[in-house]
DOTI-689565 format. One record per residue (C-alpha): x, y, z; residue number from 1; residue in three letters. Coordinates in nm, 3 decimals. Last residue first. Layout:
<batis>
xx: X yy: Y zz: Z k: NUM r: ALA
...
</batis>
This chain:
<batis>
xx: -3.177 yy: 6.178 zz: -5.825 k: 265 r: UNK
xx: -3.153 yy: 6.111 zz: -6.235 k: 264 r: UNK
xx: -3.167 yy: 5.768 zz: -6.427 k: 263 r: UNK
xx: -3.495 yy: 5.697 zz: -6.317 k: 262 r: UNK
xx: -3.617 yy: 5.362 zz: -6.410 k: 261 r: UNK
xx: -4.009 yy: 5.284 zz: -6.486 k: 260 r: UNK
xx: -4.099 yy: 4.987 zz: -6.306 k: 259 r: UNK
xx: -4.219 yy: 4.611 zz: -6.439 k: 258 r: UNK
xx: -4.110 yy: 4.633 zz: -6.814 k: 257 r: UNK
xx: -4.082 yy: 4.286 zz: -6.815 k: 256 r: UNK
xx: -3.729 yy: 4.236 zz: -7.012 k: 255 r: UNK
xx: -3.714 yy: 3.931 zz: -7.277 k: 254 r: UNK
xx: -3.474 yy: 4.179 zz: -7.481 k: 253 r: UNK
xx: -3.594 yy: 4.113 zz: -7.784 k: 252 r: UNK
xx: -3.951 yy: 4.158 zz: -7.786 k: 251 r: UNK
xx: -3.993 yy: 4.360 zz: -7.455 k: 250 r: UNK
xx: -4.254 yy: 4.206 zz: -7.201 k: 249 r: UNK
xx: -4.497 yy: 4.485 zz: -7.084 k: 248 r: UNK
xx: -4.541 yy: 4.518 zz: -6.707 k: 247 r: UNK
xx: -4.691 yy: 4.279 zz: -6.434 k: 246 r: UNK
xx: -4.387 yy: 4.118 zz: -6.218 k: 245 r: UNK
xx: -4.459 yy: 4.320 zz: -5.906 k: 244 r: UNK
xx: -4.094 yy: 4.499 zz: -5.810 k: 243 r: UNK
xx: -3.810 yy: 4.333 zz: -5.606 k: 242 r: UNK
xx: -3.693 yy: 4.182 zz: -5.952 k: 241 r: UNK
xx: -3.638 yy: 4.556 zz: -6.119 k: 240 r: UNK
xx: -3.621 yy: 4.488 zz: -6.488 k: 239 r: UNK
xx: -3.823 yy: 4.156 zz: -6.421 k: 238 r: UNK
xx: -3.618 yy: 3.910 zz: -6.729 k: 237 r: UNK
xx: -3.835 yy: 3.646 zz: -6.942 k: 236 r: UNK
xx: -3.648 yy: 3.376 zz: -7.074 k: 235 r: UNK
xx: -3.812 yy: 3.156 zz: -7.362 k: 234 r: UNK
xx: -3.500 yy: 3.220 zz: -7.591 k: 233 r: UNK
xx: -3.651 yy: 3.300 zz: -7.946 k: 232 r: UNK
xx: -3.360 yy: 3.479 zz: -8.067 k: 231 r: UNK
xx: -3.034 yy: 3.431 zz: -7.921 k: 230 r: UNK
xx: -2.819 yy: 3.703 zz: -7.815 k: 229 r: UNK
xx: -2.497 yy: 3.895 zz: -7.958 k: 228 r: UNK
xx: -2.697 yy: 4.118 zz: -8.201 k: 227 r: UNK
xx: -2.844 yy: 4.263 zz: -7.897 k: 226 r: UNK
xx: -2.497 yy: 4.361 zz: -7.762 k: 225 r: UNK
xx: -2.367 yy: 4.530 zz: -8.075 k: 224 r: UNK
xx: -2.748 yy: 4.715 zz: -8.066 k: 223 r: UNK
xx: -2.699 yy: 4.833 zz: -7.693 k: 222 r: UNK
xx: -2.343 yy: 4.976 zz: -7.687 k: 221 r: UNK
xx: -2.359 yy: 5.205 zz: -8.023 k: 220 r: UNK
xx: -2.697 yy: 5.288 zz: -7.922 k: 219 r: UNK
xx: -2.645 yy: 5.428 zz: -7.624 k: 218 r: UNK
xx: -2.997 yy: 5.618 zz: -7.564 k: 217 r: UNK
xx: -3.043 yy: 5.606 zz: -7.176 k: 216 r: UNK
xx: -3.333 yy: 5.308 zz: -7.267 k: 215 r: UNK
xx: -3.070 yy: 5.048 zz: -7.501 k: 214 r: UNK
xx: -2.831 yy: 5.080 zz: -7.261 k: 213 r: UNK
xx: -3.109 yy: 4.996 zz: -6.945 k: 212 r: UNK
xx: -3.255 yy: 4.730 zz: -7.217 k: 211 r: UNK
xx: -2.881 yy: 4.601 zz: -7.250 k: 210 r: UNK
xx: -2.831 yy: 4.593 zz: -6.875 k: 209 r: UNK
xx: -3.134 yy: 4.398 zz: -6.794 k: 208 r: UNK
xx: -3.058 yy: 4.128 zz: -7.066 k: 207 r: UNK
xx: -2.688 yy: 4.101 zz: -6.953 k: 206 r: UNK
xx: -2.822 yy: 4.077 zz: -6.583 k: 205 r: UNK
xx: -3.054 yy: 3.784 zz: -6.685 k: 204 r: UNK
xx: -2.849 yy: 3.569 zz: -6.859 k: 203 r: UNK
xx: -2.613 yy: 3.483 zz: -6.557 k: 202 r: UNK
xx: -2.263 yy: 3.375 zz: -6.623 k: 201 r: UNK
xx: -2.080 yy: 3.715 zz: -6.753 k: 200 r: UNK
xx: -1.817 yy: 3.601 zz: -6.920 k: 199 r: UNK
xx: -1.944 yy: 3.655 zz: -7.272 k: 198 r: UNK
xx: -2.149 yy: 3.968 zz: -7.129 k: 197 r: UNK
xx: -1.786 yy: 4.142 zz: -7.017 k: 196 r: UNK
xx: -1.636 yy: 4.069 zz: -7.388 k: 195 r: UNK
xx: -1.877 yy: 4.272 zz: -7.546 k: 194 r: UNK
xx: -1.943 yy: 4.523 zz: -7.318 k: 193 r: UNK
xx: -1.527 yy: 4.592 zz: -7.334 k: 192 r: UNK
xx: -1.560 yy: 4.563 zz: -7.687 k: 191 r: UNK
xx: -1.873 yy: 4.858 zz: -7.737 k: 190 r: UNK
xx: -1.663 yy: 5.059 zz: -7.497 k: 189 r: UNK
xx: -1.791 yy: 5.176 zz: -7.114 k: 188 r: UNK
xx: -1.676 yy: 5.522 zz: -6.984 k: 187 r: UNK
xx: -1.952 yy: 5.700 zz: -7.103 k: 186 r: UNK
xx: -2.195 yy: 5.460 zz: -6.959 k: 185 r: UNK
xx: -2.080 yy: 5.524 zz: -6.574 k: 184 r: UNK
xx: -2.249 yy: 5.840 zz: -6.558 k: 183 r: UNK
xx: -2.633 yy: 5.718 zz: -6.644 k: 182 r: UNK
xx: -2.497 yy: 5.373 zz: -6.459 k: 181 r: UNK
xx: -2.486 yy: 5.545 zz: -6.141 k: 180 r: UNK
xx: -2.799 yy: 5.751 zz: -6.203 k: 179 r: UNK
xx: -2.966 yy: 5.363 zz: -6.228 k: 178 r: UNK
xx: -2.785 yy: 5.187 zz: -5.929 k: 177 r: UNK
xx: -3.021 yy: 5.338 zz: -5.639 k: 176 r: UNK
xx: -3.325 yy: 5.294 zz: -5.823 k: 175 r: UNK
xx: -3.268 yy: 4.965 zz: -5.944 k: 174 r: UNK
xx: -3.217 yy: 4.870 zz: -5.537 k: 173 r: UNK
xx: -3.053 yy: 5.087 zz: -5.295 k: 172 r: UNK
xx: -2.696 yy: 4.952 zz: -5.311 k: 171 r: UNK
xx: -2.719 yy: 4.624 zz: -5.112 k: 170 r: UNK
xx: -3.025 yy: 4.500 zz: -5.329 k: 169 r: UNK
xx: -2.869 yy: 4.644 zz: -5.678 k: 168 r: UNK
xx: -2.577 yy: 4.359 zz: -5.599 k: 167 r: UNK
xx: -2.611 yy: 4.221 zz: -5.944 k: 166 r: UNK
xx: -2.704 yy: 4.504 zz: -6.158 k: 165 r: UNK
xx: -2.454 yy: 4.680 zz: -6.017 k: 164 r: UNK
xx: -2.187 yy: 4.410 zz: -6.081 k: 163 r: UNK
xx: -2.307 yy: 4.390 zz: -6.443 k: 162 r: UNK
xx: -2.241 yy: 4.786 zz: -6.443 k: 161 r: UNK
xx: -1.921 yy: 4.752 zz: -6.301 k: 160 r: UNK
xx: -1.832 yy: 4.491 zz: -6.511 k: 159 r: UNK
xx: -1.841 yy: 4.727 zz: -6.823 k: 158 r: UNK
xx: -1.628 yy: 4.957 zz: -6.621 k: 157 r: UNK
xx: -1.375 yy: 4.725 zz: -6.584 k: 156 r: UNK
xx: -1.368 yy: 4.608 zz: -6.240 k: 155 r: UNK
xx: -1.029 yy: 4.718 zz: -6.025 k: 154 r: UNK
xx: -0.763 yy: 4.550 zz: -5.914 k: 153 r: UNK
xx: -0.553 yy: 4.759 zz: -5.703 k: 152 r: UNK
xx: -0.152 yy: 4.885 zz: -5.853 k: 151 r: UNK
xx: 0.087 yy: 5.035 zz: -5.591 k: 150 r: UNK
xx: 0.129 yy: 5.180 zz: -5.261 k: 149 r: UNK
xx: -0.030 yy: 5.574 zz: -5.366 k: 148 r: UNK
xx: -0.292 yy: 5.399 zz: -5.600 k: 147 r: UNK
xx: -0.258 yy: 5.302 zz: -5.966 k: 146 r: UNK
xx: -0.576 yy: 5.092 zz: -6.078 k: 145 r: UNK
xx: -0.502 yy: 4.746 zz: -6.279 k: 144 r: UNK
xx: -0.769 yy: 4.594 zz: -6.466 k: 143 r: UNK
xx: -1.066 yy: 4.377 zz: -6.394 k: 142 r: UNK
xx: -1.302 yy: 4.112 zz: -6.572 k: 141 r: UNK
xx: -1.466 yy: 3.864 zz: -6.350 k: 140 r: UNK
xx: -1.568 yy: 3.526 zz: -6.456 k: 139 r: UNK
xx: -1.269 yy: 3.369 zz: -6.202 k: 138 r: UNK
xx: -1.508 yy: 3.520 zz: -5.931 k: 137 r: UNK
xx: -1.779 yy: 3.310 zz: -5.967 k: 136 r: UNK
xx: -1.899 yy: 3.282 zz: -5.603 k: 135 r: UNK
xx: -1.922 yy: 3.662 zz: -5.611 k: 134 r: UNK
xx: -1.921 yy: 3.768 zz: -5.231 k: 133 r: UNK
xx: -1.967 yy: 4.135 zz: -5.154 k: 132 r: UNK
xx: -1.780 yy: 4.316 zz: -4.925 k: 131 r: UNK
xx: -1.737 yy: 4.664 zz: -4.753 k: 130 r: UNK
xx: -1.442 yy: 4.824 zz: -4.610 k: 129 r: UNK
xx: -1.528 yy: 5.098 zz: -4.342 k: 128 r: UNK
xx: -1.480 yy: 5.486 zz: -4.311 k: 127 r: UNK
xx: -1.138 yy: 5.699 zz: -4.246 k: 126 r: UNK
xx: -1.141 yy: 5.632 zz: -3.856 k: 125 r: UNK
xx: -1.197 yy: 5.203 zz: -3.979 k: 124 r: UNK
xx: -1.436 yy: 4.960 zz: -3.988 k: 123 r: UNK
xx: -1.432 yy: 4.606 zz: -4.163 k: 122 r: UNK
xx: -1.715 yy: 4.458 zz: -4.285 k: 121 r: UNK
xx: -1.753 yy: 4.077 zz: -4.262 k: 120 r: UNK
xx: -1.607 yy: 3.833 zz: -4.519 k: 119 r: UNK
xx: -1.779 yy: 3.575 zz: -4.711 k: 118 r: UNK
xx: -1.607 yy: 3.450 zz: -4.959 k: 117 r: UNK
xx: -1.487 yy: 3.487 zz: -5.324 k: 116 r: UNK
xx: -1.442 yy: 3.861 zz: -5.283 k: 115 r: UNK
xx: -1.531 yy: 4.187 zz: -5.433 k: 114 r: UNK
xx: -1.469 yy: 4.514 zz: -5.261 k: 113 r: UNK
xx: -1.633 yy: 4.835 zz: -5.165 k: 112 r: UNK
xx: -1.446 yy: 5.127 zz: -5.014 k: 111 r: UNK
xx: -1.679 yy: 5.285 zz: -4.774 k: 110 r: UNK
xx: -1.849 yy: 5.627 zz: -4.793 k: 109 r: UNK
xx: -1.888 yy: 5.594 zz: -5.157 k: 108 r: UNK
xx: -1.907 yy: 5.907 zz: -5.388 k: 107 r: UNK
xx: -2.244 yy: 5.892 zz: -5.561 k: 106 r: UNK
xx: -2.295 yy: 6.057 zz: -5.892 k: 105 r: UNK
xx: -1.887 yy: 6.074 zz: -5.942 k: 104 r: UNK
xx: -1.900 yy: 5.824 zz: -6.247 k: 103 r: UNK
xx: -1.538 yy: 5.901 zz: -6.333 k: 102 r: UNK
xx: -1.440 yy: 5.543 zz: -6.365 k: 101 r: UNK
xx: -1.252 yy: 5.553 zz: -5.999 k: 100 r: UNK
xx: -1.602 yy: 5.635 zz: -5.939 k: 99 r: UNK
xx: -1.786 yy: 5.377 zz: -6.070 k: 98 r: UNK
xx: -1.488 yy: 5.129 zz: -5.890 k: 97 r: UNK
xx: -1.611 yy: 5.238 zz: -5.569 k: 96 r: UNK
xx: -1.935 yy: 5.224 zz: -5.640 k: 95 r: UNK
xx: -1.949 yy: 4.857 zz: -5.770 k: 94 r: UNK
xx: -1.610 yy: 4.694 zz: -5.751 k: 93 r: UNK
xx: -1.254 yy: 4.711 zz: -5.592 k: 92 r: UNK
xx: -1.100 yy: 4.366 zz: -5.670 k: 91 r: UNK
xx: -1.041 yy: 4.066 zz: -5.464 k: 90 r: UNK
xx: -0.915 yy: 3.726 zz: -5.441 k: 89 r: UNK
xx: -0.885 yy: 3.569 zz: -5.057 k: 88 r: UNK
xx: -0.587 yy: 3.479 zz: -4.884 k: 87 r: UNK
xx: -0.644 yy: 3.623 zz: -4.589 k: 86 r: UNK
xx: -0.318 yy: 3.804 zz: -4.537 k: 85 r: UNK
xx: -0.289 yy: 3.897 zz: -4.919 k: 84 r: UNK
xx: -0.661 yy: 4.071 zz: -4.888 k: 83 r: UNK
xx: -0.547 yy: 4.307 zz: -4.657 k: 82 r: UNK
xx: -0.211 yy: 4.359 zz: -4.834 k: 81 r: UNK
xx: -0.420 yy: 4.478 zz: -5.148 k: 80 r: UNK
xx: -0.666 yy: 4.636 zz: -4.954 k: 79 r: UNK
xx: -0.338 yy: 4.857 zz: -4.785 k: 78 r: UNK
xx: -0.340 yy: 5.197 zz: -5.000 k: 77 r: UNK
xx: -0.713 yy: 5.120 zz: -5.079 k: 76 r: UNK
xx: -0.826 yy: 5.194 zz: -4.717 k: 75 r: UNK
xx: -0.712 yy: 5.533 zz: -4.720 k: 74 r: UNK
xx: -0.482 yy: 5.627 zz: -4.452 k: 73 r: UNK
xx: -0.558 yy: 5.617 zz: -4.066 k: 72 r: UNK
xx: -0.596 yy: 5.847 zz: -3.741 k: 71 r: UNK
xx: -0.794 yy: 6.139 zz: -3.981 k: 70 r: UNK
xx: -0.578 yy: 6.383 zz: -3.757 k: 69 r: UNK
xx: -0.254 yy: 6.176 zz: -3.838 k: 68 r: UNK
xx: -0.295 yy: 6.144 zz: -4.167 k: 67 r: UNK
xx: -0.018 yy: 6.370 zz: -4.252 k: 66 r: UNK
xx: 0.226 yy: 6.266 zz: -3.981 k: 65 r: UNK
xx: 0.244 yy: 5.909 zz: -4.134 k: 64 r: UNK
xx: -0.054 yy: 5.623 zz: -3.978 k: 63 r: UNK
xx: 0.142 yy: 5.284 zz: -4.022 k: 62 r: UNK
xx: -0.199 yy: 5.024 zz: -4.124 k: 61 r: UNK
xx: -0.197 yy: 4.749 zz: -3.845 k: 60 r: UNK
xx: -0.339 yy: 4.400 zz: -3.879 k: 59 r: UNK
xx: -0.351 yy: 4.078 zz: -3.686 k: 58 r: UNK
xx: -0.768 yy: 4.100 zz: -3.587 k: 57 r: UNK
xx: -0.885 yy: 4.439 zz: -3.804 k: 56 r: UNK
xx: -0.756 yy: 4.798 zz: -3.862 k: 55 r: UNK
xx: -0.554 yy: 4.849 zz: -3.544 k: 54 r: UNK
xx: -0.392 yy: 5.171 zz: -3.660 k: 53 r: UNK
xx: -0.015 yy: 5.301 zz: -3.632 k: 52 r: UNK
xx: 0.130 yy: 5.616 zz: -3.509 k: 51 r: UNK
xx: -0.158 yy: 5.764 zz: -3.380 k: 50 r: UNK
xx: -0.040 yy: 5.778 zz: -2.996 k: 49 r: UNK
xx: -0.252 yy: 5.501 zz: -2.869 k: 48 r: UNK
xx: -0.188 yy: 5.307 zz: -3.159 k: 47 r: UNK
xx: 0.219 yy: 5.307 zz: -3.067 k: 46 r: UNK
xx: 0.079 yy: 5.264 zz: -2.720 k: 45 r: UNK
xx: -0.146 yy: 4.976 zz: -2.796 k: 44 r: UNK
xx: 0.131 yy: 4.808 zz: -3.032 k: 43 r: UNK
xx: 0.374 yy: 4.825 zz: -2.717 k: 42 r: UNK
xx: 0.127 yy: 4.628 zz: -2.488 k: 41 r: UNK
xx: 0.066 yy: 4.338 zz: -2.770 k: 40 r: UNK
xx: 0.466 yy: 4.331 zz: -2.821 k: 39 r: UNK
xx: 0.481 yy: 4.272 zz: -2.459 k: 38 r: UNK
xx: 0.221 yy: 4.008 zz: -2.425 k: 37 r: UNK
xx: 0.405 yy: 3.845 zz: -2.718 k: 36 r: UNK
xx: 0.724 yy: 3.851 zz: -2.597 k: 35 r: UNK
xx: 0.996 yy: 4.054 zz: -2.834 k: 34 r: UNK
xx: 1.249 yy: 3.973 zz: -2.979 k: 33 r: UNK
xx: 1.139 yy: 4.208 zz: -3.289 k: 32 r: UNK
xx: 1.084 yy: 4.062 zz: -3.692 k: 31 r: UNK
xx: 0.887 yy: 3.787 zz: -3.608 k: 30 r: UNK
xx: 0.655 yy: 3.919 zz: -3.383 k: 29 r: UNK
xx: 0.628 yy: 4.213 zz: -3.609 k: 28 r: UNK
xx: 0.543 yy: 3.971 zz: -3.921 k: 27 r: UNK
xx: 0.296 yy: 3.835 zz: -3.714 k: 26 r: UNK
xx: 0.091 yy: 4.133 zz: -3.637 k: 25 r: UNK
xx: 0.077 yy: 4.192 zz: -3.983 k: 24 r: UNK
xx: 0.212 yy: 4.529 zz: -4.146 k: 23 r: UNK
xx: 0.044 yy: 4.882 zz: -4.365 k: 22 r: UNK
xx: 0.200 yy: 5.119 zz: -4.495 k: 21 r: UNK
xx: 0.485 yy: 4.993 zz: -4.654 k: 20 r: UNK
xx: 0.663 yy: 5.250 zz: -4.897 k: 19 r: UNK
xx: 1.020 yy: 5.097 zz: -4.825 k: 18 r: UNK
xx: 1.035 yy: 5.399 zz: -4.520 k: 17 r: UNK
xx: 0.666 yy: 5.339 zz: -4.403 k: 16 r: UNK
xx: 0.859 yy: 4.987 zz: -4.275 k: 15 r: UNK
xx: 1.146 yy: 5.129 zz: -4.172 k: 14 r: UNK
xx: 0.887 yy: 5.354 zz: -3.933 k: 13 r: UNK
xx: 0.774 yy: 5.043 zz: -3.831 k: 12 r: UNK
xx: 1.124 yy: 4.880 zz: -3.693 k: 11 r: UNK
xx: 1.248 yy: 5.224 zz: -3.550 k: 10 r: UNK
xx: 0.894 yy: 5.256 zz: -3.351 k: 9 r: UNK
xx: 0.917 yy: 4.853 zz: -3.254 k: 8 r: UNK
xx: 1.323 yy: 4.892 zz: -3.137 k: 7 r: UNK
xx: 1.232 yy: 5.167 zz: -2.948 k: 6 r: UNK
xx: 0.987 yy: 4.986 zz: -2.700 k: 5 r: UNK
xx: 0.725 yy: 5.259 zz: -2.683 k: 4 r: UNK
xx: 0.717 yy: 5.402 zz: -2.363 k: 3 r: UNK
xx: 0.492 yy: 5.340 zz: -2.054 k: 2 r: UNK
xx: 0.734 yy: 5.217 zz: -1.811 k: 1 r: UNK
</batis>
């Protein structure tokens, strides 16, 4: 009376067979003639007994023999479908994407993502998915990431760092963000700054990030970058804006020199 209906094990592990980890509640429904108070009793077993994972409201990840003691797989195998099934944009950003970028300062407990719209966090055995709403999203410049399922958007490393800048409240503050960005710099090219400050749409963070450049001694990224911006523009930038706003104004990059960053922890 307790077993798995067989036709639900045979129909997910065809599933992992075509590479799919990962399945919506409705697609299983759709798939199996099966009631839906029935198919809701057989996916508790089948999560009972590892096999699959109840990652959020109408979505399973399929849990192979491997994983089995962690009770999930890695959160960027199925972000992809995730994201699919809500029909929201996405890419893997800020610490997550520093580290696919080899800027291994801070490794991420969660996977953290960039959306459109608000989304609450989602937890999982293996750690929790983490978003951050960019209302500008089409700005964004990504590339593909290969993961076990497929290709992930990820930021471009120069977008990281904007993105860092941005959501430095949710990562620590300045201080939190600045060893990242002391790794992350080697990865960044004079272009790929170039072209992320064009899209970028706010002023200040491309300000903030060249002094930060211009500070850790990259001069081949910071002087392209100032060359870029207009002079006498009446904007005045707080390097950290939770900090007092007294500090030295900088000539050219309108940056109040409010805190002193530390680029090592």
């Amino acid at each position: 009376m307790n077993e798995i209906p067989e036709n639900l094990s045979k129909w997910v592990d065809g599933q992992q067979a075509q590479g799919r980890y990962c399945f919506a509640r409705a697609a299983a429904q759709a798939a199996l003639p099966m009631r839906s108070a029935s198919l809701t009793r057989a996916l508790q077993r089948l999560a009972a007994s590892r096999r699959i994972c109840h990652v959020c409201r109408g979505f399973y990840t399929i849990v192979p023999i491997e994983h089995r003691a962690t009770g999930d797989v890695p959160a960027e195998w199925y972000i992809g479908d995730l994201m699919q099934e809500r029909r929201q944009p996405f890419y893997v950003g800020l610490l997550s994407a520093a580290a696919w970028h080899g800027a291994g300062h801070q490794q991420p407990q969660e996977l953290q993502v960039v959306t459109n719209d608000p989304s609450g966090p989602v937890e999982t055995p293996r750690g929790r998915i983490a978003f951050f709403v960019f209302r500008r999203f089409t700005s964004a410049l990504t590339k593909a990431h290969r993961v076990q399922t497929g290709d992930v958007p990820v930021s471009t490393p120069a977008w990281t760092a904007l993105d860092l800048l941005r959501f430095q409240p949710r990562l620590g503050g300045l201080g939190g963000v600045t060893p990242v960005l002391a790794e992350l710099v080697d990865a960044v090219r004079p272009d790929g700054l170039l072209a992320a400050c064009a899209a970028e749409p706010e002023r200040s963070l491309v300000r903030r990030l060249g002094w930060l450049l211009e500070r850790l001694g990259h001069d081949d990224l910071s002087k392209p970058l100032a060359a870029t911006l207009p002079k006498n523009d009446p904007l005045k930038v707080l390097l950290d804006p939770a900090a007092p706003s007294r500090g030295r104004l900088h000539p050219h990059w309108r940056v109040v020199e409010n805190v002193e960053p530390v680029f090592d922890a």
